[in-house]
N, C-alpha and C positions, 0 to 999 in steps of 0.2 A: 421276089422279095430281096434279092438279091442286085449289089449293084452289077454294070455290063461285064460277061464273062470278060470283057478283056481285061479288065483291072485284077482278076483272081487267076489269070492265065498261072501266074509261077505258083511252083508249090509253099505253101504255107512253111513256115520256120517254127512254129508257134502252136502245141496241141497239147492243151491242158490235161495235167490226168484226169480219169474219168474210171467211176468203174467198171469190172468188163462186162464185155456186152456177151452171151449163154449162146451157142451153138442152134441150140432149142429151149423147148419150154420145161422150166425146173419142176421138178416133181411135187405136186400140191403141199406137202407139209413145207416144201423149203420154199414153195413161192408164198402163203401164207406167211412163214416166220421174216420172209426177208420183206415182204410187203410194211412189217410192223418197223424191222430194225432199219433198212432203208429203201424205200421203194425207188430209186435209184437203177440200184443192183440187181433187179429181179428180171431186164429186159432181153428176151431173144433176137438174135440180130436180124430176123427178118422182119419184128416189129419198125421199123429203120427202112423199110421198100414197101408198107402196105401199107392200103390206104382206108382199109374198114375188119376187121378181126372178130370174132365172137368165141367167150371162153365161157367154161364151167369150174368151178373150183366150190366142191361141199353141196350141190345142190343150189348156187347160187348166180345167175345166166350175169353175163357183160358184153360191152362190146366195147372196142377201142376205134376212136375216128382219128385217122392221120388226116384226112382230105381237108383243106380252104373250105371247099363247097359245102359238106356237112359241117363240118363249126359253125360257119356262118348262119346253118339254119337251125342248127340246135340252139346255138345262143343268143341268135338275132329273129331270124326268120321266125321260128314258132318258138318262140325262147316262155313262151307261157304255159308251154303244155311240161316243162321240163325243172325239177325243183330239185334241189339236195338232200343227200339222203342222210339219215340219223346221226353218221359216223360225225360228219363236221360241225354242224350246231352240238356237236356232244363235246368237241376238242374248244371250242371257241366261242360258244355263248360265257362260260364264266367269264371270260374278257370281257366281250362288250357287248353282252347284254341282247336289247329288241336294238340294236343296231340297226344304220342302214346295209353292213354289208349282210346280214342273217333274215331282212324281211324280204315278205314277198307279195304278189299281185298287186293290190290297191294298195295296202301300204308301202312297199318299197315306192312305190309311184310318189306317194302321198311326201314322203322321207325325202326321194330324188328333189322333188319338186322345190322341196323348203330348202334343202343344201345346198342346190346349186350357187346361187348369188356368192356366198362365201369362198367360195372357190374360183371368181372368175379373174381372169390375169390380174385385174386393177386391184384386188384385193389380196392377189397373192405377191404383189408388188411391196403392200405393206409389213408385207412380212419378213421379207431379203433382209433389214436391218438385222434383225433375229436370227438365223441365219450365219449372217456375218459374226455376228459376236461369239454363237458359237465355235464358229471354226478359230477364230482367234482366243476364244481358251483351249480348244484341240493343240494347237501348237504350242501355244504358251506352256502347259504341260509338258512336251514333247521337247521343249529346250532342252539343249544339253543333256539329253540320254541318249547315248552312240546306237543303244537299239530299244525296241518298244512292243511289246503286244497291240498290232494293231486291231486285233478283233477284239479286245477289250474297251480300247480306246476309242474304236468308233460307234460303240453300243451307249459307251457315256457320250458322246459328240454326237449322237442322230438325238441319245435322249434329251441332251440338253437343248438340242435345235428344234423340237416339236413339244416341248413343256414350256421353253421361250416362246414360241409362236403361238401355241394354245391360252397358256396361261401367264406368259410375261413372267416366267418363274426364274430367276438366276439365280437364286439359292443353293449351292451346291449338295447341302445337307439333306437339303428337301427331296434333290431331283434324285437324288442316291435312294432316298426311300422309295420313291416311287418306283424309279428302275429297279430295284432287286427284288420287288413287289411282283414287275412283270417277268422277269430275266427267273424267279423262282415256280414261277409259273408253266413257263418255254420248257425249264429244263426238268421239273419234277412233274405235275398230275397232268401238264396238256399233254404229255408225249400220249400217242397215240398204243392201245392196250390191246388185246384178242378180244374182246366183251366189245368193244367200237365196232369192229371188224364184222360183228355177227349181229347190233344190233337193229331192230325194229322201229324203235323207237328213241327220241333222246332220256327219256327218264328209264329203257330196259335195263337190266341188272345194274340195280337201283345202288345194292350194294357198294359198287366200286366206284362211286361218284362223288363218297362223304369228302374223299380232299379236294375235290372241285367246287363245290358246294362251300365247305370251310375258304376255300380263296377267294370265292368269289364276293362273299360277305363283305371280310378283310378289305377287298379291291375295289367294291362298290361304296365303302365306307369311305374311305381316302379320297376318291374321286367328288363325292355328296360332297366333303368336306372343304374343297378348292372351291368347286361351284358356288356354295351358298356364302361362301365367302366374299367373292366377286360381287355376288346379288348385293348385298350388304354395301360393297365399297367399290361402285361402277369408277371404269377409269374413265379420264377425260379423252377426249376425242383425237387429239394428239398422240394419244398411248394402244391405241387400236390391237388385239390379239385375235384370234380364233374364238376367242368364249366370248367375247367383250360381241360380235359378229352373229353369234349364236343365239345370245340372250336378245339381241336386235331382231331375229330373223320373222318375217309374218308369212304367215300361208299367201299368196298371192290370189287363190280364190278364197279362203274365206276369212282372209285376214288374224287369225290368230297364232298368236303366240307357239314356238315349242314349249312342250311339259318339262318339268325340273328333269323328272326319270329320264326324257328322251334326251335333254341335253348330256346327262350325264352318259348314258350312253353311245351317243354320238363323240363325243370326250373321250372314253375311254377305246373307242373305234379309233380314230384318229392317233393316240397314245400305241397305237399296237401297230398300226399301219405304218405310221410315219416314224417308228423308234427299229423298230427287228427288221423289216423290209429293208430300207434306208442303210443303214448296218451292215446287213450282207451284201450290198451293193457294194459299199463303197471297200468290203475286205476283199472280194472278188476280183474288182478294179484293179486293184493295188497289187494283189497277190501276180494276174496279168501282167501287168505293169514289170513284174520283177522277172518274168519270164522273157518280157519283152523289152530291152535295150534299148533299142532304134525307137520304139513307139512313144517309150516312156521321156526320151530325149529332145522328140518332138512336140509334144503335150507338153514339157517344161518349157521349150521357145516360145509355143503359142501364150502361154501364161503370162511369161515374162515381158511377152511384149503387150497386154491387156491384166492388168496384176488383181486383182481381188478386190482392193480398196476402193476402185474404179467404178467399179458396182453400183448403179445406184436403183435399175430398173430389169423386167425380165428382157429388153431389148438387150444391154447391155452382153447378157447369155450369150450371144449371135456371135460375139469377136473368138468364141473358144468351139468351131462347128468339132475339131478333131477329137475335142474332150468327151463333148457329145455323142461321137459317134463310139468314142469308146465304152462310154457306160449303155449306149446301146447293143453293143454287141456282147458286153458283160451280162446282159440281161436277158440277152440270147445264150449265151452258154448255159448259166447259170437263172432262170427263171425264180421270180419269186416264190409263187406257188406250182408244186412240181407237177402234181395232177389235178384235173379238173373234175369233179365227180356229179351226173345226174341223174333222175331218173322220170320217164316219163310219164306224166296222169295218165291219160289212155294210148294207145298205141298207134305209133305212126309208123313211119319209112323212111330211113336216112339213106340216100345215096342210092334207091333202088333198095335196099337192105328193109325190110320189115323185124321192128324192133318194139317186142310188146310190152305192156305198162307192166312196171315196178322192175324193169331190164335196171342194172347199172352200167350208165354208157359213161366211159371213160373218154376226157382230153387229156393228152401228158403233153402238158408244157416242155418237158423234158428228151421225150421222143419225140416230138414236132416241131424242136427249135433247132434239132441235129436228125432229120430227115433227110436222106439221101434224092430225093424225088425234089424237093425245095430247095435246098440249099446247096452249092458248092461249097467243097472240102469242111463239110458241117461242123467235124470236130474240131476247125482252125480255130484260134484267135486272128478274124480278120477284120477287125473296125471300118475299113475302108468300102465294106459291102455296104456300109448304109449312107453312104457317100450321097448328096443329096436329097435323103430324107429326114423331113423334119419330125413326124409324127408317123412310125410305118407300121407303128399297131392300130389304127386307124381302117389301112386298108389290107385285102388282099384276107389273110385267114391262118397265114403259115405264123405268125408272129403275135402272140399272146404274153408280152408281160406285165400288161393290167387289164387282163378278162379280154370280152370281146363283148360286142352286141350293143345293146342299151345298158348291163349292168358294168360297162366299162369302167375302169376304176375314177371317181371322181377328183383322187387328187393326183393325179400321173403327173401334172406340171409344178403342182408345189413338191412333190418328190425328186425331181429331177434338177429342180432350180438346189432344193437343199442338196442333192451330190456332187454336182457341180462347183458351188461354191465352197464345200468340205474340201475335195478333193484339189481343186487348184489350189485355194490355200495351204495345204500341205506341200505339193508340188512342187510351188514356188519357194520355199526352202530346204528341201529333202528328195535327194537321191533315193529308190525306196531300192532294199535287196535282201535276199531272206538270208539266214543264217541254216546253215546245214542242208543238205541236199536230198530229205526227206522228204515225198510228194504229201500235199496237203490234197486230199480226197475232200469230194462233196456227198453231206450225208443229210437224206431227207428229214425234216423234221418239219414244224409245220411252213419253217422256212428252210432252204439248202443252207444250211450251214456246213463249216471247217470241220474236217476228221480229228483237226487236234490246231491248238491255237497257236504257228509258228511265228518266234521272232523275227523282227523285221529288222534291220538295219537302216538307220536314219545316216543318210551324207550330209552335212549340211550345206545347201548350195549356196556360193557366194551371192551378194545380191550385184545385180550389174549396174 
């Protein structure tokens, strides 16, 4: 997974903080407490050299896969025997619903099948316009302020970039609703509770669910409200979005239509994927960036000699491979989603390991993307490792940041096409450097977010 040791022969300059890694394993109430507050924090260092683990904590069996060869067969190979358990449809159906990322067997199939077309390059092509406009109100904002919150800034700049491409929305008023709709969501009833942790089922302790329930109303209202509005006032074929794509889409075998609920749903998947995900990418990036001098100096050349406006197609992407490989390796520090969690219908055998139904086998994106066994100098920022690859979650099993198997994430290239063009856009005018020498900490949440949202200082670069 890694590019040839000779490239990583010197030692790294560049090792983000992290938090520390436990001698051994913490003692049940504090792995429990620290599992809720950041599951991050909770890992002993030999988790980091093995390659399959089994824990008890409460009466309740796990097992952790470090190895390629088991991911690959848990989430590919028999990925049907293996389904999630209570905790995450409890944190993320009031989002988005019978989504495609929440279903399973014949339906997820059934969902896979109709979404694909929308997502294929030529139609994620028509989206870059969108895209582009939002990064150029990202800056236009950012004039003339010497420094900037950019973890604020880029949560309204991913939202504005996936409610343009969704819904053609540049409304600011609008998109401000909508994002604090979801941004109230992240930070109030989805954080994950002790009642998640223990339950059975998604509707157990039924109790502690009313503000999820009350969001989810609120959220599904808002959302119904876009849709049938569109229905009402189809754009012309020149104006092409996401929804415009969606309401178009036919079964390919039995030719009908998606249901209003499903679009809506699919909509609001999308809304959550393409806004929070997206966001912490591109603060992660930058935050890197500020640490790294040389790299950041580099990635402003390459810009500058391929500039943004230039844009017109995902070919276009190809003139910036360094920027690329930096938000790949951002994505390897910093994973989307930190743990993988499943459990199996009946019982199989991972790895030689005999693992029985209703086990919860854990992937941590997080201990598998700074694995001592896979990676050289794991904890580095070394972009250069992915040094001619174009797609390296694809192969191989050590590199997860969007899923693995058949439920791969479906929109990994419209996500990466909008960070890219955020990001050089900025670039190409601003020097980025933090202010104060306070280490910004990654803390789990349903995505790895910032410890605390540090200023940024904006250089403004001349243009040449």
């Amino acid at each position: 997974m890694t590019a040839p040791d000779a490239m990583l022969d010197t030692s790294p300059s560049v090792i983000p903080p992290a938090p520390i890694v436990h001698r051994k394993d913490l003692p049940p109430i504090r792995l429990l407490l620290g599992s809720i507050r950041n599951s991050l924090a909770i890992w002993p260092d030999y988790a980091f050299d093995m390659a399959f683990n089994r824990n008890t904590l409460f009466g309740v069996e796990s097992a952790l896969i470090n190895d390629p060869q088991g991911v690959r067969y848990m989430m590919a190979t028999n990925a049907a025997n293996y389904v999630r358990p209570a905790m995450l449809p409890r944190l993320v159906r009031p989002l988005i619903g019978q989504g495609l990322f929440l279903a399973e067997g014949g339906e997820w199939r059934r969902q896979r099948r109709q979404l694909s077309p929308p997502f294929t390059p030529n139609h994620v092509n028509i989206l870059l316009p969108h895209f582009i406009a939002a990064a150029n109100d990202l800056v236009r904002q950012l004039e003339g302020q010497p420094s900037a919150d950019l973890s604020d800034a880029y949560q309204m700049a991913a939202l504005n970039a996936v409610l343009r491409a969704l819904f053609s929305m540049p409304d600011q008023e609008e998109r401000d609703r909508i994002g604090g709709l979801v941004r109230q969501y992240v930070t109030g009833p989805g954080r994950p509770q002790i009642f998640d942790a223990f339950a059975r089922s998604e509707t157990s302790f039924g109790f502690a669910l009313g503000k999820r329930r009350a969001f989810q109303k609120r959220w599904f209202s808002a959302v119904d409200a876009i849709v049938a509005a569109r229905r009402s006032a189809p754009h012309d074929a020149g104006q092409q979005d996401l929804l415009d794509l969606l309401i178009a889409v036919r079964d390919p075998e039995t030719g009908e239509s998606i249901a209003t609920d499903e679009v809506r749903d699919q909509c609001a998947t999308m809304i959550f994927a393409g806004y929070e995900t997206t966001a912490r990418l591109l603060f992660w990036a930058s935050y890197l960036l500020t640490l790294d001098h040389g790299e950041q100096a580099r990635l402003r050349a390459e810009v500058a000699a391929f500039p943004p406006e230039r844009v017109a197609t995902l070919d276009d992407l190809g003139h910036w491979p360094r920027l690329r490989r930096v938000l790949l390796e951002t994505l390897r520090l910093y994973p989307p989603v930190p743990i993988l969690v499943r459990e199996p219908i009946e019982d199989d055998v991972i790895m030689g390991e005999p693992v029985r139904r209703g086990v919860q086998v854990y992937i941590a994106p997080w201990v598998l993307h700074r694995h001592r066994k896979h990676w050289q100098h794991p904890t580095a920022f070394i972009p250069d490792r992915f040094a001619g690859q174009s797609s390296p979650w694809t192969s191989g099993g050590a590199y997860l940041p969007f899923g693995a198997g058949p439920r791969i994430c479906i929109g990994a290239v419209f996500a990466l096409a909008e960070a890219q063009i955020m990001l050089a856009t900025v670039l190409q005018r601003y020097t980025l450097a933090i202010e104060g020498k306070r280490p910004v900490m990654p803390v789990a949440r349903l995505t790895i977010q910032p410890s605390y949202a540090p200023m940024f200082k904006l250089e403004h670069t001349p243009s040449p």
